[in-house]
C-alpha positions, 0 to 999 in steps of 0.5 A: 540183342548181343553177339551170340544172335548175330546170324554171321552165315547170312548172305546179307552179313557185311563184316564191319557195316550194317547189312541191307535189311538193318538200312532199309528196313531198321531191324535186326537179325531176331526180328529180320524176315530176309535172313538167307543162310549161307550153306556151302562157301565156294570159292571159284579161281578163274584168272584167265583172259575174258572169253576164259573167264566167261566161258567157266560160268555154267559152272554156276547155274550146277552148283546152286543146283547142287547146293541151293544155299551156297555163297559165290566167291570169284577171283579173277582179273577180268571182273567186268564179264562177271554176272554180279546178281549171280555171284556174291563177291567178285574180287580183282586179282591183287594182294588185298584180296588174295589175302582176305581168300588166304584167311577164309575158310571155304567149303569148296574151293576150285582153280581152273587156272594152270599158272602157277601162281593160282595153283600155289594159291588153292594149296594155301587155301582153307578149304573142305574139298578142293577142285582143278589145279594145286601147287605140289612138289614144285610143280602143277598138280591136279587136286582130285584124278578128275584133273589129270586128263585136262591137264594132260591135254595141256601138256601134250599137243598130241594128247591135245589133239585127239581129246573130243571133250569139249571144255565144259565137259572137261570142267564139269568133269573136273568139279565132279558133275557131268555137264548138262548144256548148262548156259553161259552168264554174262554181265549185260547192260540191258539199258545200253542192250536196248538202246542199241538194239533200236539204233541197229534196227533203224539202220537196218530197216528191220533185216537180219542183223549180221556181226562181222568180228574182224579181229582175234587178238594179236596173240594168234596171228595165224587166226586173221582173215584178210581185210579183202575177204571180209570186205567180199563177205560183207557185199555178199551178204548185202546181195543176199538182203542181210545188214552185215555190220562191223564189230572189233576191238581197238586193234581193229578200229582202223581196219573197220573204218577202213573196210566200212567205207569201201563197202558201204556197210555200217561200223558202230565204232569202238567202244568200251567192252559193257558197250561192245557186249551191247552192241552184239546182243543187237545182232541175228547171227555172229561171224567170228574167229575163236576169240572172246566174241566167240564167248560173248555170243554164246553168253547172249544165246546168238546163233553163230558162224564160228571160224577155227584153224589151229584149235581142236573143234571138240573144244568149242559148245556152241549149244546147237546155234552154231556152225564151225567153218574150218578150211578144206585141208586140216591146219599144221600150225596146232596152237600156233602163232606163226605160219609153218607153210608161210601162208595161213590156212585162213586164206584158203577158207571162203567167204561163200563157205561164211555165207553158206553156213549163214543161210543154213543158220537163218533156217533153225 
């Protein structure tokens, strides 16, 4: 065999190393029966926080539609989330790999991050077709016109405001499909998923499971709820035979030992974030404010109790198993950190109206 015989557009091709099938199987590429050819090299440039991250993976499942022989590659700074049977190379945001992106050739290459340095790097990228967000005359540009209305919205809160794309509608617009309810992807540790799911379900004794996510980040402070509406929202949902459970972050670690032990309701602890997904997949039905929890559990297919303040609700697919809870007078503080009244409009919103919106959910 000599170099010309080497089948280079294989997926199971490893640079500088032998492939898979030449390990485990002691052939080569004319005699190997595992050849998949690599057809259409995509390159996804997803930086973005987690739930950002999690929520652009629909995007996957329409493009191996469209393109049956195609080769994922994703950059990111939250790899974890990433489903790694779903996408060929996950590489981590840093010089090494933005170097090896900047030398490779890619059939289709999309950004959907607006920072500027992502946008410089789709424009040095080798690419046939370009997607998202580009660097051009010093400034964000779209790549194709199917990015000016995302990126419009963006710069406009009034635009923004009356926008009723959700923003998989917005992406898929921007990658040239129509969305489809195409799914989430996520990367569940189902071995951790079951061991959790029967720890819950013997504290439970096999009622309705239902995750309280206590927290949203401390970058969108108007979005707290206070501790004693959780704490009503709990015994509450005790009195109507569900087993409410306590669910956040380091940030929230405290507060939900806290709140755990005046109601008597069960907080697993805080662990890491493959354990924290596992630990959702064991819930029935999800309360939460729009946060990365909110994307997890679109991802794990939970029906959910979404709570939203300052954001446009058109944004948010919950794909028919949620219901959005908002407060009885629309919020002025539109992507806003701080109170313009000096009382966040999270205060007016009930924990009968959670309730309510979980009895409605338990009948679907």
């Amino acid at each position: 065999m000599n170099l010309t015989e080497v089948n280079f557009n294989c997926k199971h091709f490893k640079s500088g190393i032998p492939c898979a099938p030449n390990k485990s199987e002691n052939v080569t590429c004319f005699n190997c029966n595992s050849f998949q050819p690599i057809e259409t090299r995509i390159l996804i440039i997803k930086l973005g926080a987690l739930g950002d991250v999690i929520r652009t993976t629909p995007l996957i499942e329409r493009f191996k539609k469209e393109y049956p022989n195609c080769h994922f590659t994703w950059l990111t700074l939250s790899p974890a989330v990433l489903p790694k049977s779903e996408i060929d190379i996950i590489y981590k945001w840093d010089f090494t790999n933005i170097y090896i992106v900047q030398n490779t050739h890619y059939d289709i290459a999309i950004n959907l991050d607006k920072e500027n340095e992502a946008c410089m790097l789709l424009s040095n990228v080798s690419a046939a077709t370009k997607y998202g967000y580009i660097w051009s005359d010093n400034h964000i540009s779209p790549a194709t016109a199917n990015a000016e209305h995302k990126l419009m919205t963006g710069f406009f809160d009034n635009l923004s405001k009356i926008n009723t794309k959700s923003y998989l509608e917005e992406i898929f617009e921007i990658c040239h499909f129509d969305f489809q309810k195409e799914d989430y992807l996520i990367n569940l540790n189902e071995t951790l998923a079951s061991k959790w799911k029967e720890t819950i379900n013997l504290k439970s004794n096999r009622k309705k499971i239902i995750g309280l996510n206590t927290g949203c980040g401390p970058r969108w402070n108007t979005r707290l709820w206070p501790d004693e509406s959780w704490e009503q929202l709990a015994n509450e949902l005790k009195s109507k035979g569900y087993f409410p459970i306590f669910l956040g972050g380091e940030l929230e670690h405290e507060k939900n030992v806290r709140m755990s032990k005046n109601t008597h309701c069960y907080y697993p602890g805080h662990y890491s974030l493959e354990e924290f997904m596992a630990i959702t997949n064991a819930c029935d039905i999800i309360i939460t404010q729009v946060s990365m929890m909110m994307h997890i559990a679109t991802a794990l297919k939970k029906k959910m109790v979404l709570c939203n303040t300052i954001f446009n609700k058109h944004e948010f697919e919950l794909y028919g198993r949620g219901m959005i809870v908002e407060p009885p007078k629309p919020c002025e503080c539109y992507f806003g950190n701080t109170c313009k009244k000096g009382k966040s409009c999270m205060n007016d919103i009930l924990p009968s109206d959670f309730v309510n919106a979980v009895l409605k959910l338990d009948t679907i």
